[in-house]
N, C-alpha and C positions, 0 to 999 in steps of 0.2 A: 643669166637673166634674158638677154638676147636669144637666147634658143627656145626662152620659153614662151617668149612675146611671138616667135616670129614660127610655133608649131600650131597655133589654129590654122593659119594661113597653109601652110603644109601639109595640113589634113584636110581641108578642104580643096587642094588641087588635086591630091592623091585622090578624093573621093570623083573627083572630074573624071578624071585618068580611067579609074575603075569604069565610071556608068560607061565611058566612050568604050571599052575593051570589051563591056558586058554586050554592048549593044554586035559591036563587032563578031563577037563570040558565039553569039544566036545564029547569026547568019553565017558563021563558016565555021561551025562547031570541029571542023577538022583542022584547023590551025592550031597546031601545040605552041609554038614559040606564044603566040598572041594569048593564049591559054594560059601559059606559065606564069605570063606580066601581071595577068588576071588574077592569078591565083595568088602572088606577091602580095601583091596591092591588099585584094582583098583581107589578107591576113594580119596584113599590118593592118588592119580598119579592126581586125576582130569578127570580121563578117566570115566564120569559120562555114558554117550552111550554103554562101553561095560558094565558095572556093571548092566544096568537097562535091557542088553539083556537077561545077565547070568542070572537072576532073572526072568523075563518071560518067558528063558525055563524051568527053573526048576518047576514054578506053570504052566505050561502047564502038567507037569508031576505029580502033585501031587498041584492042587486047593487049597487043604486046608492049606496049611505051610501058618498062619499066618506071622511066623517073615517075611517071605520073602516078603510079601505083605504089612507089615510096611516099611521095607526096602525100597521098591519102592514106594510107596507116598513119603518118603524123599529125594528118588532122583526127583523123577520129579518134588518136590516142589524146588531144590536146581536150577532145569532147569528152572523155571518159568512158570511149567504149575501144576499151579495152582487148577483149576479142578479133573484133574486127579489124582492128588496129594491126594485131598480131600476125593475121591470116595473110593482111596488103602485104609487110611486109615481108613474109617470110616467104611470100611468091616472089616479090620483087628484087628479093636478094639470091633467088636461083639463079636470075638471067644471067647471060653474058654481056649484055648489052652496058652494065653497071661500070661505070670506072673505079678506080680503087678508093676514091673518098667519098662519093655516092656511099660502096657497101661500105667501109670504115662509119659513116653514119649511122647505117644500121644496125652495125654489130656493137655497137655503142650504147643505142637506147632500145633494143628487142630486149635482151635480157631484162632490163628494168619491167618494160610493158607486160611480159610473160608473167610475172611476177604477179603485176594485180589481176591477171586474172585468176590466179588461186587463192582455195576459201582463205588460207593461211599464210599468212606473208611474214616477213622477219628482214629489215632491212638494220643494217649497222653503220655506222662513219666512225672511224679512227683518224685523230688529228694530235700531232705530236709535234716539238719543235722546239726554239727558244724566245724567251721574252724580256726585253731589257727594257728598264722606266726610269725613272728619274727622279723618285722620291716612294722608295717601297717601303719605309719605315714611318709612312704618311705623318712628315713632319708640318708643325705650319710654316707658312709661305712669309708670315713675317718674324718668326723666330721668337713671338712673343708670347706666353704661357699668362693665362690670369688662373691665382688660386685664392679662394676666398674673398674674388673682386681687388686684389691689386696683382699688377701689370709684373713680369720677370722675363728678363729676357733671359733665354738657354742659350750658352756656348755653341751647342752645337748647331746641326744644320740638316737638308736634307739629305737622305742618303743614295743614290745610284745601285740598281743591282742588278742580277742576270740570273733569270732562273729556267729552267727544264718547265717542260708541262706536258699532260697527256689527259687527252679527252676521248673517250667513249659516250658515246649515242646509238641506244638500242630502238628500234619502234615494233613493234610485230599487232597486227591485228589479224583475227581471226574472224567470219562470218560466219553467221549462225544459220545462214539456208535459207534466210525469210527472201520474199520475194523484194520486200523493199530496200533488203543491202544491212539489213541490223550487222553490230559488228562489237568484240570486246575489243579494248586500244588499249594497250601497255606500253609506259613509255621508260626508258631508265638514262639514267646520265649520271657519269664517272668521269671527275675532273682530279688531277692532282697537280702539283709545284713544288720544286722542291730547290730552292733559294740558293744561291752560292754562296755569299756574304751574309744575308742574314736569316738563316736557317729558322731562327723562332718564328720569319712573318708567312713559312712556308704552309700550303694548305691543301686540304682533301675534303672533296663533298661528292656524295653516293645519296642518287635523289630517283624516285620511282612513282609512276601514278598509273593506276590501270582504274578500267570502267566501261560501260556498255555505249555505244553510241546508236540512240533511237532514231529511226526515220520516221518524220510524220508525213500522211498521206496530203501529197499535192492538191494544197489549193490556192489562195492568189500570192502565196512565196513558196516560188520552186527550191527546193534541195532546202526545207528545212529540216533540224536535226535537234537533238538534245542531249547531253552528254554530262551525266552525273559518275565522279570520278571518287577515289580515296587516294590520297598524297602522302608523303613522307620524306623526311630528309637526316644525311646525318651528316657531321661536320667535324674538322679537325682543325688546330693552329698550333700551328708547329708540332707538337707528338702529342699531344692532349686534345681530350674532345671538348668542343667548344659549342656546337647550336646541334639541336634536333629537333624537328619538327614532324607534329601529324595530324592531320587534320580531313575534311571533306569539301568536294565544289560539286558545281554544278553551271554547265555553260549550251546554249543555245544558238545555234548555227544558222543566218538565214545565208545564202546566196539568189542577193535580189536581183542579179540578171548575171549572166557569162562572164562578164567583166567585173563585178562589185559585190563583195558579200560583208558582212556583221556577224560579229559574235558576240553577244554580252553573257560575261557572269558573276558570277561571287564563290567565294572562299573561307572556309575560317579554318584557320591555323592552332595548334597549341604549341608554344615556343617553350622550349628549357634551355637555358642556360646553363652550363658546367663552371662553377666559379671553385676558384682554389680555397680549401677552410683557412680560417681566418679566427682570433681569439672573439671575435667582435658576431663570428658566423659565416659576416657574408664581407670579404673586405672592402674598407669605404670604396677604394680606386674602382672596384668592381660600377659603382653607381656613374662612372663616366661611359660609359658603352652604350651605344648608341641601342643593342638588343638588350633585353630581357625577358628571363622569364617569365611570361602573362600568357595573352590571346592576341590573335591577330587576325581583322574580320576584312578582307579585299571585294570592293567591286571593280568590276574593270570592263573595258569596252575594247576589243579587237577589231581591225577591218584590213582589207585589202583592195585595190583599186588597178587595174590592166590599164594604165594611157596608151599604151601601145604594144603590138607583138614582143616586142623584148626591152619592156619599161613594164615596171609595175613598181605601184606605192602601198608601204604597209605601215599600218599605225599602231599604238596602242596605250589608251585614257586608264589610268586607274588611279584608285582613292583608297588606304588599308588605315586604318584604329587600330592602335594598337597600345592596350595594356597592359600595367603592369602595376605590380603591387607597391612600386613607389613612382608619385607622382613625375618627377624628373625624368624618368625613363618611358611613360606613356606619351603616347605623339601622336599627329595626325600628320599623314601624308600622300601627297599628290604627285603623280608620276606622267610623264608624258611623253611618247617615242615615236619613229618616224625614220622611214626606211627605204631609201630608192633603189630597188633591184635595175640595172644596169644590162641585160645580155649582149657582148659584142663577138664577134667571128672572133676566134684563136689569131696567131699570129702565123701558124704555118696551115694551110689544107688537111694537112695530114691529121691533124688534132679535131676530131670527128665533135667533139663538145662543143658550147658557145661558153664564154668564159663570165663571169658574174662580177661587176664591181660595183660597192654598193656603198655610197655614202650615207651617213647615219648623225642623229642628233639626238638626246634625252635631257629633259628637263625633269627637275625633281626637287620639290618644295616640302620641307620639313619641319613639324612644331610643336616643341614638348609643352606638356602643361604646365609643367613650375621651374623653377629655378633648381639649379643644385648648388647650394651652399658649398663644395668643394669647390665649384668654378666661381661660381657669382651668385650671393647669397639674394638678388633683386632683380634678375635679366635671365629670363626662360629663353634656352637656346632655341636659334630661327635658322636654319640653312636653305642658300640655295645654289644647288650643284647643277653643271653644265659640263655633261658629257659630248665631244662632235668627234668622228671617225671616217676611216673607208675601209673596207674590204675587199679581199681580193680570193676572189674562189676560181682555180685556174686547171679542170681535169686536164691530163693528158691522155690517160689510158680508158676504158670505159668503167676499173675498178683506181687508179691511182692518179695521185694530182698533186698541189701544191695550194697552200692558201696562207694569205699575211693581213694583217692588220695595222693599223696606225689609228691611235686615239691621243686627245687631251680631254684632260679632265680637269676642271674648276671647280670649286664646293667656297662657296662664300657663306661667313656662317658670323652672326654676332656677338661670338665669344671667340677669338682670336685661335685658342688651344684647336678650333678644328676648322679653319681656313686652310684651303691646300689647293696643291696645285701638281700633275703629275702626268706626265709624257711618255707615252712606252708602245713601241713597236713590235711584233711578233710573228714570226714565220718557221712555216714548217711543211713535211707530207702529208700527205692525206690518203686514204683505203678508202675504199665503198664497196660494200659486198651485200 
């Protein structure tokens, strides 16, 4: 709270700092070191245009200052121009002049930037590891079960487990030639777990959405876009399939200034549910699942937010309806998230990346339309879950790394049977190719 009372004040010296360096700058355009401060400053402000000035005149003055000509590939790769970006760099990593974590920076993030400048890109993340929690059998946290509206309490209790996981993240977009950047976006994500102890709560989801993304032509919101997609998902619990889903969205991109953009869109979903036959059809227990199969119609509101060169805030508002052919299991719900990107320097030099630690918080309000007569034949279930976390994204190499997690999880709900409560830590490698 102190750091955050006391960062106006700190951006307002920093911006001192700047004008006095800018002014200094003009009149000895061949001072690098006073140059460099300049160009600091300036980027911590976000002021990416003067920092990539002061750097052009300075190597108009002296061509060969490599740093400064790495310097500017990073800025105009942070602009999106990507080319140019590529050219700085790949001059400024001939020199000799470079020390070895200078180039170790480069050789780091050129391959990335080379990337978008082809029509067709293909990027991947492989993240693999273990994850231990503290109640994987999501028991309730008071041990008391209501069936048909009176109280039992269950012997047992929560249960502790450790399981494996392996996550794939594919994205590839392709451009179609147009001059404004049109582009098809394919995305796919492959998650698995596979339980030690309790092998039934173990799970698999294989999820994909591809679609064109439009550029509409500049006028008083730059870099607006629109982005109609086709989604699909499929799902396992323990060796049986358990949800699939397919459906259409459609989402709208403004970025209203360098630092701040919006997305809003919507979604409808068709959910199935896989339930075991049952003499009755569909078995009763089946009706306590918080999914079913119906529809499920999401709007949602995404943003992001720059406070500073390596500080970024990302949010994200959504509201999904979701029915189903018994009332019990139709709900309305509110979701709400919130994301502080962190970048700090590695701990050795040698580690050319900035490392990402990102505390996290989600609130999510839940409310069926009726009651389930299995739980409580008068009291329509209400939950409210409070997800808070951190992360840690830590490259070493320009393709391999290390990343962990710590979350707790609260779900208060006023039907006892789904109050919980569950604590679980996760770490592992990572690939990027």
């Amino acid at each position: 709270m102190a750091a955050a009372m006391c960062a106006p004040a700190a951006a307002q010296d920093a911006r001192a700092e700047r004008d006095r360096l800018a002014a200094h700058i003009q009149a000895h355009p061949e001072d690098d070191a006073a140059t460099y401060r300049f160009v600091a400053l300036a980027t911590e402000l976000r002021d990416d245009e003067a920092a990539i000035g002061a750097l052009e005149r300075l190597l108009m003055f002296n061509p060969d200052l490599s740093r400064a000509r790495k310097e500017l590939g990073f800025l105009y790769a942070r602009l999106g121009n990507w080319a140019v970006a590529a050219q700085h760099l790949k001059e400024a990593r001939k020199s000799q002049s470079l020390d070895a974590v200078q180039k170790a920076q480069i050789d780091a993030q050129l391959p990335d930037i080379e990337k978008r400048t082809q029509p067709s890109r293909l990027t991947v993340r492989l993240h693999t590891g273990l994850r231990a929690q503290s109640n994987a059998n999501y028991f309730p946290a008071s041990s008391l079960f209501q069936i048909g509206g009176a109280g039992t309490v269950s012997p047992g209790g929560p249960r502790g487990d450790v399981n494996a996981f392996q996550l794939v993240q594919a994205a590839h977009d392709y451009e179609f030639g147009s001059q404004r950047g049109d582009q098809l976006e394919t995305r796919l994500t492959a998650y698995a777990t596979e339980q030690f102890r309790l092998p039934q709560y173990s799970v698999a989801l294989f999820a994909a959405s591809i679609g064109p993304r439009f550029f509409i032509p500049q006028g008083a919101v730059q870099g607006l876009s629109i982005h109609p997609y086709a989604s699909g998902a499929v799902s396992l619990l323990g060796s049986n399939n358990y949800l699939d889903t397919g459906g259409a969205g459609a989402s709208l991109r403004a970025d209203l200034t360098p630092d701040f953009w919006l997305e809003p869109g919507a979604e409808w979903r068709s959910l199935w549910v896989a339930r075991a036959p049952s003499a009755f059809g569909v078995a009763p227990e089946a009706t306590l699942s918080t999914l079913a199969t119906g529809d499920a119609v999401t709007g949602y509101l995404n943003g992001g937010y720059a406070l500073f060169d390596a500080v970024r805030l990302e949010g994200r508002f959504g509201y999904t309806r979701a029915g189903a052919f018994y009332a019990a299991q139709s709900s309305n719900q509110f979701d709400a998230q919130a994301m502080l990107r962190l970048e700090v320097d590695p701990p050795h030099p040698a580690l050319a990346r900035r490392w990402t630690i990102s505390p996290y918080a989600r609130f999510t309000h839940l409310a069926f339309d009726a009651p389930n007569p299995l739980v409580s034949p008068f009291v329509a279930r209400r939950e409210a879950a409070w997800t808070y976390g951190i992360m840690l994204d830590a490259p070493v190499t320009p393709m391999l790394g290390f990343a962990a997690n710590l979350e707790f999880a609260r779900n208060d709900s006023n039907l006892s049977n789904f109050s919980t409560r569950n604590v679980s830590v996760s770490f592992g490698p990572t690939a990027k190719f």
